[in-house]
C-alpha positions as CSV (number, residue, x, y, z in Angstrom):
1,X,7.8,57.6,-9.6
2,X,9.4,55.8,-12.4
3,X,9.9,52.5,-10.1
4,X,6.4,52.9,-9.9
5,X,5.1,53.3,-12.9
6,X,7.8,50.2,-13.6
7,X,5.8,47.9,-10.8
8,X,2.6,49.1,-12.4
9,X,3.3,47.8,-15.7
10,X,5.0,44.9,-14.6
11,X,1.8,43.8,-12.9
12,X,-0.2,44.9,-15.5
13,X,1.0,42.5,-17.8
14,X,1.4,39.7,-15.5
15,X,-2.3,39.5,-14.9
16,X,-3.3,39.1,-18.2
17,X,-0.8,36.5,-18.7
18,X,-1.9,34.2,-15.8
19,X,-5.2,33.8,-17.3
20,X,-3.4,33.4,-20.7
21,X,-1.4,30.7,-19.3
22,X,-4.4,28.9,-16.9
23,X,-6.8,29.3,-20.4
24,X,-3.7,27.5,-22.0
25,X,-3.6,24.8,-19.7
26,X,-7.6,24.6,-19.9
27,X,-7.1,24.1,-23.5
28,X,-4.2,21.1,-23.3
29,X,-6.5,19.6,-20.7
30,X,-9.6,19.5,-23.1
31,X,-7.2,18.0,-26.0
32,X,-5.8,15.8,-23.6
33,X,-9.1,14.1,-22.1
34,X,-10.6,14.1,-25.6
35,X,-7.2,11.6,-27.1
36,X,-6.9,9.9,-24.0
37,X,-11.0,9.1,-24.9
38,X,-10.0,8.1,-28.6
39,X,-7.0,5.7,-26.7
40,X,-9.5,4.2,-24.5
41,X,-12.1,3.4,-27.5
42,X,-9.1,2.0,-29.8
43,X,-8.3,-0.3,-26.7
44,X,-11.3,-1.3,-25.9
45,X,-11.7,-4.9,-26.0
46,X,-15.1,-6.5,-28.1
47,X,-16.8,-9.0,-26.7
48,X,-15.7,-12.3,-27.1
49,X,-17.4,-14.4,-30.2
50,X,-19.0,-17.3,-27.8
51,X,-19.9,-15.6,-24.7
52,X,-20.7,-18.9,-23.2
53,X,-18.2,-20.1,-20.1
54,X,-18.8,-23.9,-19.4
55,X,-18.3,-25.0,-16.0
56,X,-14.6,-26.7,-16.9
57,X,-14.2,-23.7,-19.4
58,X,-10.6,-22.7,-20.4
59,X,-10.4,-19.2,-21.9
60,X,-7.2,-17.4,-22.7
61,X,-6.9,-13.8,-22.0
62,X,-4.1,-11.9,-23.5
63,X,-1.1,-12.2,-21.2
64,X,-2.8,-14.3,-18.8
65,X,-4.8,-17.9,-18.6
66,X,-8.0,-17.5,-16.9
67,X,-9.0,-21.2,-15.5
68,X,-12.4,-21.3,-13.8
69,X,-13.8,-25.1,-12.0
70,X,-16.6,-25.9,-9.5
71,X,-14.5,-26.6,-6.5
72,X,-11.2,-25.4,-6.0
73,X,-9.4,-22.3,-7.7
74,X,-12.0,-20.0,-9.1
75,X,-9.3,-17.5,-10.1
76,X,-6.4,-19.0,-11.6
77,X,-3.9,-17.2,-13.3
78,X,-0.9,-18.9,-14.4
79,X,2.4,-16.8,-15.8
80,X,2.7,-15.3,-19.7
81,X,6.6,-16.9,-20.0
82,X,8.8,-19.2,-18.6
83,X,10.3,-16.0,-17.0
84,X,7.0,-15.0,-15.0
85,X,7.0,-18.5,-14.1
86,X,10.4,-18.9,-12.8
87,X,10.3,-15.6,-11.3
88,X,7.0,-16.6,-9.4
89,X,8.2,-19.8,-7.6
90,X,11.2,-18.1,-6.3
91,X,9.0,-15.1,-4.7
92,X,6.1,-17.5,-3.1
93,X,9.7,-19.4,-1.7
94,X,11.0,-17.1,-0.4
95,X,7.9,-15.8,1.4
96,X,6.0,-18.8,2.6
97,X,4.5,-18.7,5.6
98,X,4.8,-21.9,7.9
99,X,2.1,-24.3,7.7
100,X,-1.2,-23.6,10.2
101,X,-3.6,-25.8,11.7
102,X,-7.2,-26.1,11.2
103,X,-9.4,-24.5,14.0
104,X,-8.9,-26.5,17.1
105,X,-11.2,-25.0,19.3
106,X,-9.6,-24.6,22.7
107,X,-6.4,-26.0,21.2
108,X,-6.3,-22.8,18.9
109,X,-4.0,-19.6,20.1
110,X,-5.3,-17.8,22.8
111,X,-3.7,-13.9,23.1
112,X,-4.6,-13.1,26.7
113,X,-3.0,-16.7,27.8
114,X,0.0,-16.0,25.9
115,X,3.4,-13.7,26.9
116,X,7.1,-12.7,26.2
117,X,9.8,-12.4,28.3
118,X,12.9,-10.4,27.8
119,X,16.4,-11.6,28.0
120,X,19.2,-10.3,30.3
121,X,21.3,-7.3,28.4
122,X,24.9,-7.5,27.5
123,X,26.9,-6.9,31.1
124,X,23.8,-8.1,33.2
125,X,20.9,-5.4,33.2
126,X,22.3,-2.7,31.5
127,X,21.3,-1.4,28.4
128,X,22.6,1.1,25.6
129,X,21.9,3.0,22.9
130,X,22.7,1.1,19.7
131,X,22.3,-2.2,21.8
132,X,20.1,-5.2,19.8
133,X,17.1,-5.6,22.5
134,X,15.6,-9.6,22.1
135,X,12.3,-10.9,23.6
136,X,11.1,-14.6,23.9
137,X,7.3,-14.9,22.8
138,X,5.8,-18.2,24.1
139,X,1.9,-18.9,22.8
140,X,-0.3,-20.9,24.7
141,X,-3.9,-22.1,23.6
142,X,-7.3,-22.3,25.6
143,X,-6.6,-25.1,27.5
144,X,-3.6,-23.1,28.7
145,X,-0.4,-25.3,27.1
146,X,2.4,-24.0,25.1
147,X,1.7,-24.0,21.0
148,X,3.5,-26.5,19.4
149,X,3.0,-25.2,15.5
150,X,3.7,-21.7,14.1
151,X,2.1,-19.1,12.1
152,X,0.5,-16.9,14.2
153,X,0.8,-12.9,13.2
154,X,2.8,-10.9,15.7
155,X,4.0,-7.5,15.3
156,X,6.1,-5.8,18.4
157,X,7.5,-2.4,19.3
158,X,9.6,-0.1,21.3
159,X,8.2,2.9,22.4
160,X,8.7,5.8,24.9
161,X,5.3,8.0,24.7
162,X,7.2,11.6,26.3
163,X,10.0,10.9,23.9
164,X,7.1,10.6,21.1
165,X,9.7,7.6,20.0
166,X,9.3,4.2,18.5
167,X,10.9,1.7,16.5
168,X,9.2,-1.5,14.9
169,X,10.5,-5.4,15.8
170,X,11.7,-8.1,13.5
171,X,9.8,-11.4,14.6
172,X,11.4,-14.6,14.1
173,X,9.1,-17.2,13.9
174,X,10.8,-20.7,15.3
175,X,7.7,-23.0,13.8
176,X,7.2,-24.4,17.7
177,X,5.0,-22.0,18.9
178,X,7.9,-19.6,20.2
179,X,8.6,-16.7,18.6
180,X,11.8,-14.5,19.1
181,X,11.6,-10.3,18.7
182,X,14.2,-8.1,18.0
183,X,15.0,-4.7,18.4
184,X,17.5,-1.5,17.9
185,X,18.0,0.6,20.8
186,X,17.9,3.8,19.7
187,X,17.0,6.4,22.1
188,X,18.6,7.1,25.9
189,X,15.6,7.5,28.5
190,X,12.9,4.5,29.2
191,X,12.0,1.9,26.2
192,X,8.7,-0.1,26.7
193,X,8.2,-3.1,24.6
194,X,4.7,-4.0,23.3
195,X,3.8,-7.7,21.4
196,X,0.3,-7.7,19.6
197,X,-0.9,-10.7,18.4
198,X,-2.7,-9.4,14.9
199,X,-4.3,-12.8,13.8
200,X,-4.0,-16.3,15.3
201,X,-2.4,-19.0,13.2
202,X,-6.0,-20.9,12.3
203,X,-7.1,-17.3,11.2
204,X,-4.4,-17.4,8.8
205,X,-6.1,-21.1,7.6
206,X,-8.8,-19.4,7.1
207,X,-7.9,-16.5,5.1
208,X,-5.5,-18.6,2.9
209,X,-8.9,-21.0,2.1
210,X,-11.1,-18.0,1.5
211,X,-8.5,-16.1,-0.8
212,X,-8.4,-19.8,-3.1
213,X,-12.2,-20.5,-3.1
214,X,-14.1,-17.6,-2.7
215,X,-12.2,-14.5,-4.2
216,X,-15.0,-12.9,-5.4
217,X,-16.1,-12.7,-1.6
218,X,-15.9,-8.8,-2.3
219,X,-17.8,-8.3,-5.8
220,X,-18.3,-5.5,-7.8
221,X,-20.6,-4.2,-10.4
222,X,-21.2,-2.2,-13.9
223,X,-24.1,-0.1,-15.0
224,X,-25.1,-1.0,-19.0
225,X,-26.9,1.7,-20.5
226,X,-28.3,3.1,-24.0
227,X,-30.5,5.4,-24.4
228,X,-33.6,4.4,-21.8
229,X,-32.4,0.8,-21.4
230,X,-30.1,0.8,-18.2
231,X,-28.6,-2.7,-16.8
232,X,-26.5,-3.3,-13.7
233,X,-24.6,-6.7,-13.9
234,X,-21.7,-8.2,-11.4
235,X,-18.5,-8.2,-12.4
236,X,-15.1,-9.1,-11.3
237,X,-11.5,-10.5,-11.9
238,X,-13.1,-14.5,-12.2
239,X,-16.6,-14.8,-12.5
240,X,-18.2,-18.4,-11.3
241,X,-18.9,-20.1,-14.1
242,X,-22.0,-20.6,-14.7
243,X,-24.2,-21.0,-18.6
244,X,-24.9,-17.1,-18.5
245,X,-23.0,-15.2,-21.3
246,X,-19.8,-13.2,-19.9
247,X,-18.7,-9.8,-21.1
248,X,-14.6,-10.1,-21.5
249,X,-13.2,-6.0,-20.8
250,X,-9.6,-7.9,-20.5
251,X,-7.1,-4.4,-21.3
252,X,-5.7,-5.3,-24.8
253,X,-2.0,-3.6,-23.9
254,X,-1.5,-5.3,-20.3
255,X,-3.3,-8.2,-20.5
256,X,-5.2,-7.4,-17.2
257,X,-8.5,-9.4,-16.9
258,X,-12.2,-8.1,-16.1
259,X,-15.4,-9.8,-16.8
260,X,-19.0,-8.7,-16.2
261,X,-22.4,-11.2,-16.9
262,X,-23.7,-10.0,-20.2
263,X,-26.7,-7.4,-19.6
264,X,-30.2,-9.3,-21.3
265,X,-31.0,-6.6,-23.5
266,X,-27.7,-4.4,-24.1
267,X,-24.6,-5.2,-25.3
268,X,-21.0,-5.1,-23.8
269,X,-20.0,-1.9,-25.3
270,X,-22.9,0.1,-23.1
271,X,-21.0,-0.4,-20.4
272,X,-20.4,3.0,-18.3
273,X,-19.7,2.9,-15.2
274,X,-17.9,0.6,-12.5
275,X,-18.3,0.3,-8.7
276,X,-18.2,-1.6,-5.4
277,X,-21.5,-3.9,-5.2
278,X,-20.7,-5.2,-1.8
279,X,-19.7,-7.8,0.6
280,X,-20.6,-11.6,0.6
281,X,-21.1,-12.5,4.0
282,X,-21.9,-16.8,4.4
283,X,-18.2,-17.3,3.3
284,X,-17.7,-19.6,6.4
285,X,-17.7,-23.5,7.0
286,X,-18.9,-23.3,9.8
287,X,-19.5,-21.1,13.0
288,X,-15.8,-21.5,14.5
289,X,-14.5,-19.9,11.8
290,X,-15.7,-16.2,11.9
291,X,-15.4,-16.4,15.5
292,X,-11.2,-16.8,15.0
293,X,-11.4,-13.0,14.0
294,X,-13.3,-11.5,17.5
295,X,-11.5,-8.3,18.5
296,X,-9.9,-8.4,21.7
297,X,-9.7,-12.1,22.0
298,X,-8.2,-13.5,18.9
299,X,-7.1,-10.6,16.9
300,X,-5.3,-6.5,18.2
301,X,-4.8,-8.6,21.3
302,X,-2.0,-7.4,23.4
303,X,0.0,-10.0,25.4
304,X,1.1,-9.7,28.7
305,X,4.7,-9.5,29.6
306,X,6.7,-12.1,32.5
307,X,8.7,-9.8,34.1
308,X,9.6,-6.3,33.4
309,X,8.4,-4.8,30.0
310,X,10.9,-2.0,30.0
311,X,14.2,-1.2,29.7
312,X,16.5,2.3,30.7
313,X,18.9,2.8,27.8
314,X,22.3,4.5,28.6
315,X,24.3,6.3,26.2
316,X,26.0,4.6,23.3
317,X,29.7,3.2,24.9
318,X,32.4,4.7,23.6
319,X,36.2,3.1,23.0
320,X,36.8,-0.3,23.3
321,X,33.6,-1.0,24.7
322,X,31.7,0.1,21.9
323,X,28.8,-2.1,21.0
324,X,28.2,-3.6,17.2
325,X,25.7,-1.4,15.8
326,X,22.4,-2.7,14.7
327,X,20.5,0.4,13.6
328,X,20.9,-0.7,9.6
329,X,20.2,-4.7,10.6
330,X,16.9,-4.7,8.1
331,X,14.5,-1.3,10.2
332,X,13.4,1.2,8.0
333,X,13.6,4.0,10.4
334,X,12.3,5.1,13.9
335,X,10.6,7.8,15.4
336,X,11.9,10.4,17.9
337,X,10.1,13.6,18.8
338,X,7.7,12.8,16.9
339,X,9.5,12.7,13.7
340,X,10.6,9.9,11.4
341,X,14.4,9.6,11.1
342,X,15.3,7.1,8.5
343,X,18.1,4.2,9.0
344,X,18.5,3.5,5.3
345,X,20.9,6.3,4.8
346,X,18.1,8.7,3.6
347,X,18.5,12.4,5.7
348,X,15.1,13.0,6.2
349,X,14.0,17.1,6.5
350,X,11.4,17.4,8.5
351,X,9.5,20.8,6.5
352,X,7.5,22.7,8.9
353,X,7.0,25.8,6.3
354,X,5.0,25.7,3.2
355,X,7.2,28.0,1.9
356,X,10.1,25.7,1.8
357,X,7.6,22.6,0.8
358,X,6.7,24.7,-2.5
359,X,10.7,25.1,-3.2
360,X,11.5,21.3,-2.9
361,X,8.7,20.8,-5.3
362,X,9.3,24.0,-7.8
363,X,9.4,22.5,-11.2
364,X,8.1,19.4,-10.5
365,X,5.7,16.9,-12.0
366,X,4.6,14.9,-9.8
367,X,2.3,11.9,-11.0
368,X,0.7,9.8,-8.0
369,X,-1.0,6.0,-8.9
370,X,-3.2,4.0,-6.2
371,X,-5.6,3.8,-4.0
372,X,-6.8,6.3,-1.0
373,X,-4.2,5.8,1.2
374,X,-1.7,7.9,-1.9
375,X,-4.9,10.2,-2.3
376,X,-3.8,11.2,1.6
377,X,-0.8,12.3,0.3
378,X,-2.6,14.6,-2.9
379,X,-5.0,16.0,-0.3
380,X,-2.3,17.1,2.1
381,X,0.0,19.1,0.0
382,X,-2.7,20.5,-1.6
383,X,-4.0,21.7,2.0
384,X,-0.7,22.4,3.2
385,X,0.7,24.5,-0.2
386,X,-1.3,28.0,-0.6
387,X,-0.5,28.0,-4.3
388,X,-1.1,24.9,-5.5
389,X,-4.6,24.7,-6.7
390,X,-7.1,21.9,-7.3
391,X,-8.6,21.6,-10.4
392,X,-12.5,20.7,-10.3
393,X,-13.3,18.1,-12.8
394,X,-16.5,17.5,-11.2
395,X,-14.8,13.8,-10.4
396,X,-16.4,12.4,-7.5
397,X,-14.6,13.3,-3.7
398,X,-13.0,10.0,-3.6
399,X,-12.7,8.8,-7.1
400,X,-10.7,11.6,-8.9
401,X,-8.6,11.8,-11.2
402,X,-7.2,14.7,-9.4
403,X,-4.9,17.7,-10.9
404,X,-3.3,20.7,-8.9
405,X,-1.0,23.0,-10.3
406,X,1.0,26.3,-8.7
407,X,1.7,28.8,-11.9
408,X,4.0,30.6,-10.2
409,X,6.7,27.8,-8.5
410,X,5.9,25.7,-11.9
411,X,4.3,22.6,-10.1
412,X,2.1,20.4,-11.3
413,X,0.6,17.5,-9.5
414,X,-2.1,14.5,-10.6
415,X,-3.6,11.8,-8.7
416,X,-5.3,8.7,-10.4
417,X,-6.6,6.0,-9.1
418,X,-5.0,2.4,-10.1
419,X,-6.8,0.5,-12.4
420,X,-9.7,-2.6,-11.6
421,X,-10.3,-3.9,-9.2
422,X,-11.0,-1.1,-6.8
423,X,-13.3,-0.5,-4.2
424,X,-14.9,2.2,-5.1
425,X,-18.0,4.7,-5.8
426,X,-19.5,4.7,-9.5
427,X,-16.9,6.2,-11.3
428,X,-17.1,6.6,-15.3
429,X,-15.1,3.3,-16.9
430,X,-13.4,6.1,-18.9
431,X,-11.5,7.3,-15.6
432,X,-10.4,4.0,-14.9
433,X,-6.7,3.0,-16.0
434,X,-4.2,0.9,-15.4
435,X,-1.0,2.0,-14.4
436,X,1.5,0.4,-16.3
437,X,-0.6,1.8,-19.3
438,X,-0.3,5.5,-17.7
439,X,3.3,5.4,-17.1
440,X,4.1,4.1,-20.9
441,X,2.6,8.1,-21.5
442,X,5.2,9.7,-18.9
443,X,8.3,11.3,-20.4
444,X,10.0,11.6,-17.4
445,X,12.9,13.2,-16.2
446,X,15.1,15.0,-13.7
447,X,12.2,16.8,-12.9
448,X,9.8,14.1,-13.2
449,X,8.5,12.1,-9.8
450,X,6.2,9.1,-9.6
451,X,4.5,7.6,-6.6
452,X,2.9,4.2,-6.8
453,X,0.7,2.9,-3.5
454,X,-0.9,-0.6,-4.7
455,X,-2.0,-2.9,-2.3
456,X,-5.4,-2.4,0.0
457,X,-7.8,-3.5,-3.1
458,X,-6.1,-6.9,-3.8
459,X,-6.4,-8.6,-0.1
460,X,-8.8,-11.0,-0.9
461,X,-7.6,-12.2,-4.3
462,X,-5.0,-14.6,-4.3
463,X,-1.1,-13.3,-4.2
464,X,-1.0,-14.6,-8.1
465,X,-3.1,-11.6,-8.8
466,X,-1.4,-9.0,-7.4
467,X,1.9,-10.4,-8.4
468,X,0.9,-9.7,-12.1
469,X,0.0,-6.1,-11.7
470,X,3.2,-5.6,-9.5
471,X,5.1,-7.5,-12.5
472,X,3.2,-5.0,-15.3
473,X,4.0,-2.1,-13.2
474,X,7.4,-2.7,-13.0
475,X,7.9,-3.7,-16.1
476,X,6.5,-0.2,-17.5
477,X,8.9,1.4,-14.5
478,X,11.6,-0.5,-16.0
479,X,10.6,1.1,-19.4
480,X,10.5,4.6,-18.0
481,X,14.0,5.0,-16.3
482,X,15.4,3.3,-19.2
483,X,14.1,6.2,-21.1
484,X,14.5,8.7,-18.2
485,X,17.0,7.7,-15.9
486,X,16.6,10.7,-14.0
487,X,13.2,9.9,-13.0
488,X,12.4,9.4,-9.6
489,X,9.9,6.8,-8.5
490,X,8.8,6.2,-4.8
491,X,6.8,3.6,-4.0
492,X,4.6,3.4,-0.8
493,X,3.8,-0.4,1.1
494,X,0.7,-1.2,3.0
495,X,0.2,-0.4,6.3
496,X,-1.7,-2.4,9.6
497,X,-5.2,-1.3,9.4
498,X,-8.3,-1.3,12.1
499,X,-10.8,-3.6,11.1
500,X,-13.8,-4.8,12.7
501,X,-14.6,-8.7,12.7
502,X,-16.9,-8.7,10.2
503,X,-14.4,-7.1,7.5
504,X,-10.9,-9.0,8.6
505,X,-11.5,-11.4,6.2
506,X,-11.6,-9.5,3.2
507,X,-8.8,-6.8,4.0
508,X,-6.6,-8.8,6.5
509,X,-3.3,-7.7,7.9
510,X,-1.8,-11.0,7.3
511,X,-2.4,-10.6,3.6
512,X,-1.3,-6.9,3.8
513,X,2.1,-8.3,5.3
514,X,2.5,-11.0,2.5
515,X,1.8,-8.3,-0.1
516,X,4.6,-5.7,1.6
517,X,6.9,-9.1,0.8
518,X,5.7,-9.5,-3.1
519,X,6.3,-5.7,-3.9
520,X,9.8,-5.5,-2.5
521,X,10.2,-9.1,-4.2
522,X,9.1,-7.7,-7.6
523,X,11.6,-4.2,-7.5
524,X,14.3,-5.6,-6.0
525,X,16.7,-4.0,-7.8
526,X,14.8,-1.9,-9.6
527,X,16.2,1.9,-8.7
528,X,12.8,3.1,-6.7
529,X,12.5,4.8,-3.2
530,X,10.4,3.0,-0.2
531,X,8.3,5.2,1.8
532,X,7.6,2.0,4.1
533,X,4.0,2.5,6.1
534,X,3.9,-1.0,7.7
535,X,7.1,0.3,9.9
536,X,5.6,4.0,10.2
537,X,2.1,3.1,11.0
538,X,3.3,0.3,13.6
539,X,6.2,2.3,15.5
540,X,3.7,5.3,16.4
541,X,1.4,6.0,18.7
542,X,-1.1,6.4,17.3
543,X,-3.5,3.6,16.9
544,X,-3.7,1.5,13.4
545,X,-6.1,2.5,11.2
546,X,-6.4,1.9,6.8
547,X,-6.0,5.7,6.6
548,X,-3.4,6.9,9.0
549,X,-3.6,9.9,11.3
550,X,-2.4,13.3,9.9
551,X,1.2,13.1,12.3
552,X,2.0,9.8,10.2
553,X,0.9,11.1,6.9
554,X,3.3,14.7,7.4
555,X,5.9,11.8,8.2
556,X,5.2,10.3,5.2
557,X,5.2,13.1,3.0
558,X,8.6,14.3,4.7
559,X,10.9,11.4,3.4
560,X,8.7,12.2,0.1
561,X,10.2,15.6,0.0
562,X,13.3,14.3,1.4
563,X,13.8,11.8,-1.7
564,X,13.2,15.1,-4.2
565,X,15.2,17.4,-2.8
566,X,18.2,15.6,-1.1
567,X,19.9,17.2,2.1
568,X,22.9,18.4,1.0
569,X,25.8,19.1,3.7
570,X,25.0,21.9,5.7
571,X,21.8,23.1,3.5
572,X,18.6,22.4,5.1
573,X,15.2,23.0,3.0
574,X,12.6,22.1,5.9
575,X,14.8,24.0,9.0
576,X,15.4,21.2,10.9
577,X,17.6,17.9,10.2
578,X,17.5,14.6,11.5
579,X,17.8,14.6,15.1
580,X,21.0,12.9,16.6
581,X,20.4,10.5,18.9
582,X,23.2,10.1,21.6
C-alpha cells in the first residue's frame, strides 16, 4: 500500500511539472523569437544613398564586389582577401572539367550508340571479393564514330538486386572520348555493371554558358507592404542592370548579397516576405540547345554493354594469393542487404528500434541548416521517435523553422532553412537566416550536433557563389569547434536528381557534381563528418530522385546516428552491426 501511495505521489508531481517545464520552454521560446527580432532589425541593412545602378555600375557590398555589364558576367563576385583569392584558383584547379564542344548536331554524343566493355579479371575470368573491377567506356556520336573530346557526365555501378547490394564507380575521364570505370568488389554472388550517361559533353557547354550569362534564369521575388499599399518586386543575387532604383538587403555580418527593384510607392524597409517567382524559359540560342537535354536520348541514358555485363565474385583469396585491397581506394561505402556499410572506417548501426534511436540521441541538441533534402531527415525522426514532439509555429509545411523536443530523454531538435537564395514558398524575411550567422549563436559542445545540407538552391549560379557561402560557413564552423571542440558537425553532399527536360538546366546533375567537389574542397581538413548522398542515392536501387526514397533516407539517418553514438566493441545500440562480407 505504501509503494502505492509512493507511485501515486510520484506521478502526481511529475505531471504538474511537465507542463511546468513545456510552459518554461514556451516562455524561452517567446524571449528567444522576440531578440532574435531585435538582431534581425539591428542588422538590417538601409537602402543604399543612390539607388541608381548604371549599366557599367560598380558597387561594393560588404565582403564581396558585385560587378554587373550588358554582355558577359551578370553576377560577378570576386574574393574579400588575397586568401579567398588564392584559395579560389586552387579549388576551380583542381576541379576543372575538360574542355567541351559546342553543339555539333550529329557529331554531338549519342547514349544509345555508345558502350563499355569489361576487361579480363586477374587469372583469366575469375573474379573475387576485394578485387578492383575496370570497364572501358567508348562514346560514339550520331553519325556513329568514336568521340574524340571529353566531358561527357557518366556515372556507373555495381549492383546485385536479391543481394539488395550496390557500390558506386570512379570514372576516369581520358579527354579522347574513352572513359575508364572502376570498381570494389565487395560482395560474393552475381555483380551487374550499369554505365548511365547523365548529360552529354555539349550539355555541359550549355549549362556552363547559362550559369555565366543568365543566372538569374531562376528569379525570385519580395512582397513590399505598409498599411494598404502592398508591392511585389523581383529580386535576386545580381539584378540586370538597368536605370530602375535597387533595394541593397546585402547581410551586414556575412557580407552575403540580395537585391530587389525598389517598390514605386514604398520604401525598402516594407519589405516582408520572400519567395520563388518562377522560371525563365527563352534562355536558349537557339533550338539545338534545349533539345541536348531530351530524356532518354541525351540525358538518364543507359548504354549498352559489348559483351557480358556481369561478373560472379568468389570469395576473398586467402595466403599468398591474397589480392591488394581496394575497398578504401576513394568509395564512401556500399550497400548490402539493403543497408549502407561504410568504407571510411565509420561502423555503421543500422537502428531498427525507436527505442534505441531516442538513446543515441538522449541529451542531444541537434541543430539542422539547409534545404528540403535535410528537412527529410527532421521529418523522419520526428515520425519515427514517439516522444519527440513537433512544435507548431504555424510556419508553413515546407518553410519552417522547425523545433521538436522529447522532455523526458532531454532532446531537442531544430530545423532552419539556409539563408537566400532558396526556392521557396512566401516565407516571412524574419525566418530567413543565414547560416554562418546562426552557428556564431551555438554554444556547442559534447552534446551539441550540427548538420549542414547546402547545395540544390545554388545550381544555376555560378560556382563563385556557392564557394562564398561554403567559405562563410566554414569559417563560422571553424569558429565553433575552436570554441567547442567537442561539437560534432556532419555535413550532407548533393545527390543525382530526376529532372525533366524543361528543368535540367536550372538544377543539373553536372553542376550538383561540381558542387560535391567545392564543399569537400572548402572543409578539407576541417574536423566534420560526410554523410555522402551522391554515392548513396547512385549505388541503390532505387531510381534518382531530388528527395530520395524513405530506404535511402533511414540509410542516411543511420551513419547520422552512427557518427553520435559511436559503436563501441562489442556494444551495439541499433541490434545489428555492419554486416561482414566474405
Amino acid at each position: 500500500m505504501k509503494e502505492e501511495e509512493k507511485s501515486l505521489g510520484k506521478s502526481c508531481i511529475q505531471k504538474p511539472m511537465a507542463v511546468l517545464i513545456l510552459f518554461s520552454i514556451f516562455n524561452a521560446l517567446l524571449l528567444f523569437q522576440l531578440w532574435k527580432t531585435s538582431k534581425d532589425q539591428k542588422y538590417s541593412r538601409p537602402p543604399p544613398k543612390s539607388n541608381q545602378q548604371s549599366n557599367t555600375g560598380f558597387v561594393s557590398q560588404g565582403q564581396y564586389n558585385y560587378k554587373s555589364t550588358v554582355e558577359g558576367d551578370i553576377c560577378k563576385f570576386q574574393p574579400s582577401s588575397p586568401q579567398e583569392l588564392i584559395e579560389e584558383q586552387n579549388i576551380f584547379s583542381s576541379i576543372a572539367w575538360p574542355q567541351t564542344p559546342p553543339l555539333l548536331g550529329n557529331k554531338s554524343t549519342n547514349a544509345r550508340g555508345s558502350s563499355f566493355t569489361l576487361h579480363r579479371g586477374t587469372g583469366g575470368q575469375q573474379w573475387h571479393v576485394g578485387d578492383e573491377l575496370r570497364v572501358t567506356i567508348t562514346m560514339k556520336d550520331f553519325l556513329g564514330k568514336p568521340k574524340k573530346t571529353g566531358g561527357d557526365v557518366l556515372v556507373a555501378r555495381v549492383h546485385n538486386s536479391v543481394l539488395q547490394a550496390g557500390v558506386a564507380g570512379q570514372i576516369i575521364d581520358h579527354e579522347d572520348g574513352s572513359y575508364t570505370a572502376t570498381f570494389p568488389l565487395l560482395w560474393t554472388g552475381k555483380a551487374t555493371i550499369e554505365v548511365t550517361l547523365l548529360h552529354p559533353s555539349e550539355a555541359v557547354t550549355v549549362i556552363r554558358r547559362l550559369n555565366k550569362d543568365n543566372p538569374d534564369r531562376v528569379y525570385f521575388k519580395s512582397v513590399f507592404r505598409l498599411n494598404s499599399i502592398s508591392e511585389t518586386m523581383n529580386c535576386n543575387f545580381c539584378l540586370r542592370p538597368t536605370n530602375l532604383p535597387v533595394c541593397d538587403f546585402t547581410d551586414l555580418r556575412t557580407g552575403e548579397p540580395w537585391f530587389c527593384f525598389k517598390p514605386k510607392q514604398l520604401g525598402c524597409e516594407s519589405r516582408i516576405s520572400h519567395s520563388m517567382a518562377g522560371y525563365r524559359e527563352k534562355i536558349y540560342h537557339d533550338p539545338g540547345e534545349e533539345k541536348s537535354f531530351q530524356i532518354g536520348v541525351h540525358m538518364k541514358v543507359k548504354l549498352r554493354s559489348e559483351g557480358p555485363a556481369f561478373v560472379n565474385v568468389l570469395p576473398r583469396r586467402t595466403g599468398s594469393e591474397r589480392n591488394r585491397t581496394v575497398e578504401n581506394l576513394g568509395h564512401s561505402g556500399y550497400y548490402y542487404r539493403g543497408e549502407w556499410q561504410a568504407l571510411d572506417g565509420t561502423r555503421v548501426q543500422h537502428f531498427q528500434k525507436p527505442a534505441a534511436m531516442s538513446k543515441c540521441l538522449q541529451g542531444k541538441k541537434i541543430y539542422m541548416f539547409g534545404d528540403s533534402t535535410v528537412r527529410q531527415w527532421y521529418e523522419y525522426l520526428v515520425e519515427k521517435l514517439p516522444g519527440l514532439v513537433n512544435f507548431d509555429f504555424h510556419n508553413g509545411p515546407k518553410t519552417g523553422p522547425y523545433m521538436a523536443t522529447d522532455i523526458a530523454n532531454n532532446i531537442f531538435m531544430l530545423y532552419q532553412v539556409h539563408g537566400l537564395p532558396i526556392r521557396i514558398r512566401p516565407i516571412s524575411v524574419s525566418k530567413v537566416r543565414y547560416v554562418a550567422n546562426e552557428l556564431n549563436s551555438i554554444e556547442g559542445g559534447a552534446n551539441t550536433v550540427v548538420i549542414l545540407g547546402i547545395w540544390a538552391h545554388f545550381a544555376s549560379f555560378p560556382d563563385e557563389v556557392y564557394l562564398r557561402r561554403l567559405q562563410r560557413i566554414r569559417n563560422a564552423v571553424v569558429q565553433l569547434l575552436n570554441r567547442s571542440p567537442g561539437t560534432l558537425v556532419i555535413i550532407r553532399t548533393g545527390n543525382i536528381k530526376d529532372l525533366s527536360a524543361s528543368r535540367a538546366v536550372f538544377n543539373s546533375d553536372w553542376s550538383t557534381m561540381q558542387q560535391n567537389k567545392i564543399l569537400r574542397a572548402v572543409f578539407h581538413g576541417v574536423n566534420v563528418r560526410w554523410v555522402d548522398a551522391w554515392e548513396m542515392t547512385l549505388a541503390h536501387d532505387a531510381r534518382f530522385l531530388l528527395h530520395p526514397l524513405p530506404p535511402i533516407i533511414k540509410n542516411m539517418v543511420d551513419v547520422v546516428l552512427s557518427y553520435i553514438c559511436p559503436l563501441k566493441e562489442g556494444k551495439e545500440l541499433g541490434g545489428k552491426s555492419a554486416v561482414a562480407v566474405s
